[in-house]
C-alpha positions in Angstrom: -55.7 -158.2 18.7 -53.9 -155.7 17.0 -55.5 -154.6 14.4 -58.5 -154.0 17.3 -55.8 -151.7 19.2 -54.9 -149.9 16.4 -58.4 -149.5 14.7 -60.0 -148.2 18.2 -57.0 -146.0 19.4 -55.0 -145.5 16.4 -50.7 -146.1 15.8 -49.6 -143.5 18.3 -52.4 -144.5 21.2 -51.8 -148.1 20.9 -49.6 -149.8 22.8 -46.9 -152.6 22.6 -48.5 -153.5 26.2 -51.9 -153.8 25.7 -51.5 -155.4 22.0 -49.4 -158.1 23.7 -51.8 -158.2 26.6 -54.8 -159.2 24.3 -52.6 -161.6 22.7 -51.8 -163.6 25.7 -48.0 -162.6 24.7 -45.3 -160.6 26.7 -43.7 -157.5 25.0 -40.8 -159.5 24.4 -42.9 -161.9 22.0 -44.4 -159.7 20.1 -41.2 -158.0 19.8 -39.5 -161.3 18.3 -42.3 -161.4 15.5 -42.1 -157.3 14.2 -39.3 -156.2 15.6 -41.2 -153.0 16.1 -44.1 -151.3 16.6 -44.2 -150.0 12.7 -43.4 -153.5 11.8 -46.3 -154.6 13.4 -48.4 -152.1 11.9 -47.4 -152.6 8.5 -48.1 -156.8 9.4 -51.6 -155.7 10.3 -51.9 -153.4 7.0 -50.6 -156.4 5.1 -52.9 -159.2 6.3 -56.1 -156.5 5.7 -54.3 -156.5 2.0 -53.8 -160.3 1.9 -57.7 -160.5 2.9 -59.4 -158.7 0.2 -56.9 -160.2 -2.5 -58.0 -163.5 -1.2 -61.6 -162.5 -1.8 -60.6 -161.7 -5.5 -59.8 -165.5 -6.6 -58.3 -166.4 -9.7 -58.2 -162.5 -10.9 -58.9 -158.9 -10.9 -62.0 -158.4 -12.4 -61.7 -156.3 -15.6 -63.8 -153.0 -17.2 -67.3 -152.6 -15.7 -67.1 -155.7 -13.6 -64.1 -154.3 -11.6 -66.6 -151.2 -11.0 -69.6 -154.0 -9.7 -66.4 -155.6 -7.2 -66.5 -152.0 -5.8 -69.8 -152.1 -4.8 -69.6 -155.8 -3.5 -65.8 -154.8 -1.7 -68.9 -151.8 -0.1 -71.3 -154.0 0.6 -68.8 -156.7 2.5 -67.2 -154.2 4.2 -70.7 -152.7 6.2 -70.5 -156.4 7.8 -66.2 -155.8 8.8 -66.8 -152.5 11.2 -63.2 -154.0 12.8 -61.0 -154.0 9.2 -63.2 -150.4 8.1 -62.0 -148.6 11.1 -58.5 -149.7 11.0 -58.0 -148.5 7.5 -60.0 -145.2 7.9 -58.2 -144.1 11.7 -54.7 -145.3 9.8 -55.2 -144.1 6.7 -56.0 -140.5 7.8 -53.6 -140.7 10.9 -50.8 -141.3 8.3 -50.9 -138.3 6.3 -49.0 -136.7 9.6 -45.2 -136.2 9.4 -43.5 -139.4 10.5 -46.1 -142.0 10.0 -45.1 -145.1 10.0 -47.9 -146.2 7.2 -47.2 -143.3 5.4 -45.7 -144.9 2.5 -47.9 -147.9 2.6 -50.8 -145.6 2.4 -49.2 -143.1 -0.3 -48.8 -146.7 -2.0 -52.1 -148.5 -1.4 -53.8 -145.0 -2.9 -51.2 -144.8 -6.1 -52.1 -148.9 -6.6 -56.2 -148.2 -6.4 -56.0 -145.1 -8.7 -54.5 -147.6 -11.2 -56.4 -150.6 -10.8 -59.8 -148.6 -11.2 -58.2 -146.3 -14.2 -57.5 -149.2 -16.2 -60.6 -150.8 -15.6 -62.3 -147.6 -16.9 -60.0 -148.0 -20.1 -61.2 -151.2 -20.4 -64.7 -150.3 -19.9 -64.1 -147.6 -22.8 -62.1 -149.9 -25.3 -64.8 -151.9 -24.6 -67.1 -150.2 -25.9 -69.1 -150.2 -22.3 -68.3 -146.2 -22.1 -68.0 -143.5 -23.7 -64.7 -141.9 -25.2 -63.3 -139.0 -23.3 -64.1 -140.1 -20.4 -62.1 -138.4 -17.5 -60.6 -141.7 -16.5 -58.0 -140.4 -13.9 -60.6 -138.1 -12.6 -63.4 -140.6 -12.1 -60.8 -143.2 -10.4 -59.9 -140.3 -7.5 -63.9 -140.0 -7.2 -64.6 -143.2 -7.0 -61.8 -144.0 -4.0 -62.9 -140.7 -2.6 -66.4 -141.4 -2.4 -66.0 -145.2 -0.7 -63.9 -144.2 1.6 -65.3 -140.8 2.8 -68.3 -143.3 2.9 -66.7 -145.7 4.9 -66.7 -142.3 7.7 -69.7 -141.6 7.8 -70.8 -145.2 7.9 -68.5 -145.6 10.8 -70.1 -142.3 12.7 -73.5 -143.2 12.1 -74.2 -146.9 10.5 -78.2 -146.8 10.5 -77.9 -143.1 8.3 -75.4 -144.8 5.4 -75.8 -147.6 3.3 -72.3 -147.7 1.4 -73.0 -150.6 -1.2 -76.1 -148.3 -2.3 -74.6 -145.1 -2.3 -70.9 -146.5 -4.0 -73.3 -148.1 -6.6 -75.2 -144.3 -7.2 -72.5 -142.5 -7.8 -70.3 -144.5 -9.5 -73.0 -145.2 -12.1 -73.4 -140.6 -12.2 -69.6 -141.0 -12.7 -69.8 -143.4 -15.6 -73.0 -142.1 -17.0 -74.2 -146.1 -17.5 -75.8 -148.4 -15.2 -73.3 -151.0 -13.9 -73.8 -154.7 -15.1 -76.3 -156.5 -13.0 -74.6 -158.9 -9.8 -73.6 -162.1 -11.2 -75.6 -165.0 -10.2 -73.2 -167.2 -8.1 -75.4 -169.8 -7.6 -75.2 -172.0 -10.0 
């Protein structure tokens, strides 16, 4: 219920009242489990986290198949409209003085830069890419592009399709085609 409120009206239009409301809860008892507003927000940021780790398994994927993950993370996330707005009307809501999510967003950006620069220096100790490769450069393109995607996708689903595009441009980024999807059924 809360991370509805806060996807379709944002932090500072949702409120403690109608969150509870759609809980079946009194102010009071959502009160007892965040102490706060912010705290609540940062729950619902956290259990959005918690869901896409779960998604990884055993491990980050490392080098180009971190790079294919992107495109799948794309592809699941055209069938989570709900979890897509949420992070797009937070994430840009919190680069506003005072923003709760501020940090966690300042955070969450600093943690993907890393996660997809080291899988481009794997990709290039690997052999998979070339040398002098602009790693910290590609990484900001790479978020840039899936979540400026993520946008437009929200504005105008039938005109974007995310897992293509995030697949195109990555591989124009890279300069290589990414490995083919693994087969998962067997």
């Amino acid at each position: 219920m809360a991370m509805e409120t806060f996807a379709t009206r944002g932090y500072h239009h949702a409120s403690l009242a109608e969150i509870a409301e759609r809980a079946g809860l009194t102010q009071a008892g959502v009160l007892h489990h965040f102490r706060t507003k912010a705290g609540l927000l940062t729950g619902v940021l956290e259990l959005r986290d918690a869901s896409d780790i779960e998604e990884l398994g055993d491990g980050r994927p490392h080098g180009l198949a971190l790079l294919r993950h992107l495109v799948d993370t794309a592809r699941r996330n055209a069938e989570r409209e709900g979890i897509v707005r949420l992070y797009a009307v937070l994430s840009a809501e919190s680069v506003t003085a005072g923003h709760p999510a501020q940090e966690y967003f300042r955070g969450r950006y600093a943690g993907l830069r890393e996660i997809v620069a080291t899988a481009l220096r794997e990709a290039v100790a690997a052999g998979a890419l070339a040398p002098g490769l602009p790693v910290a450069h590609v990484a900001n393109g790479v978020i840039a592009v899936m979540d400026g995607l993520q946008v437009q996708w929200l504005l105008a689903p039938a005109a974007v399709e995310m897992a293509e595009t995030t697949e195109r441009v990555i591989e124009a980024l890279i300069g290589v085609p990414l490995p083919p999807v693994p087969d998962r059924a067997g």
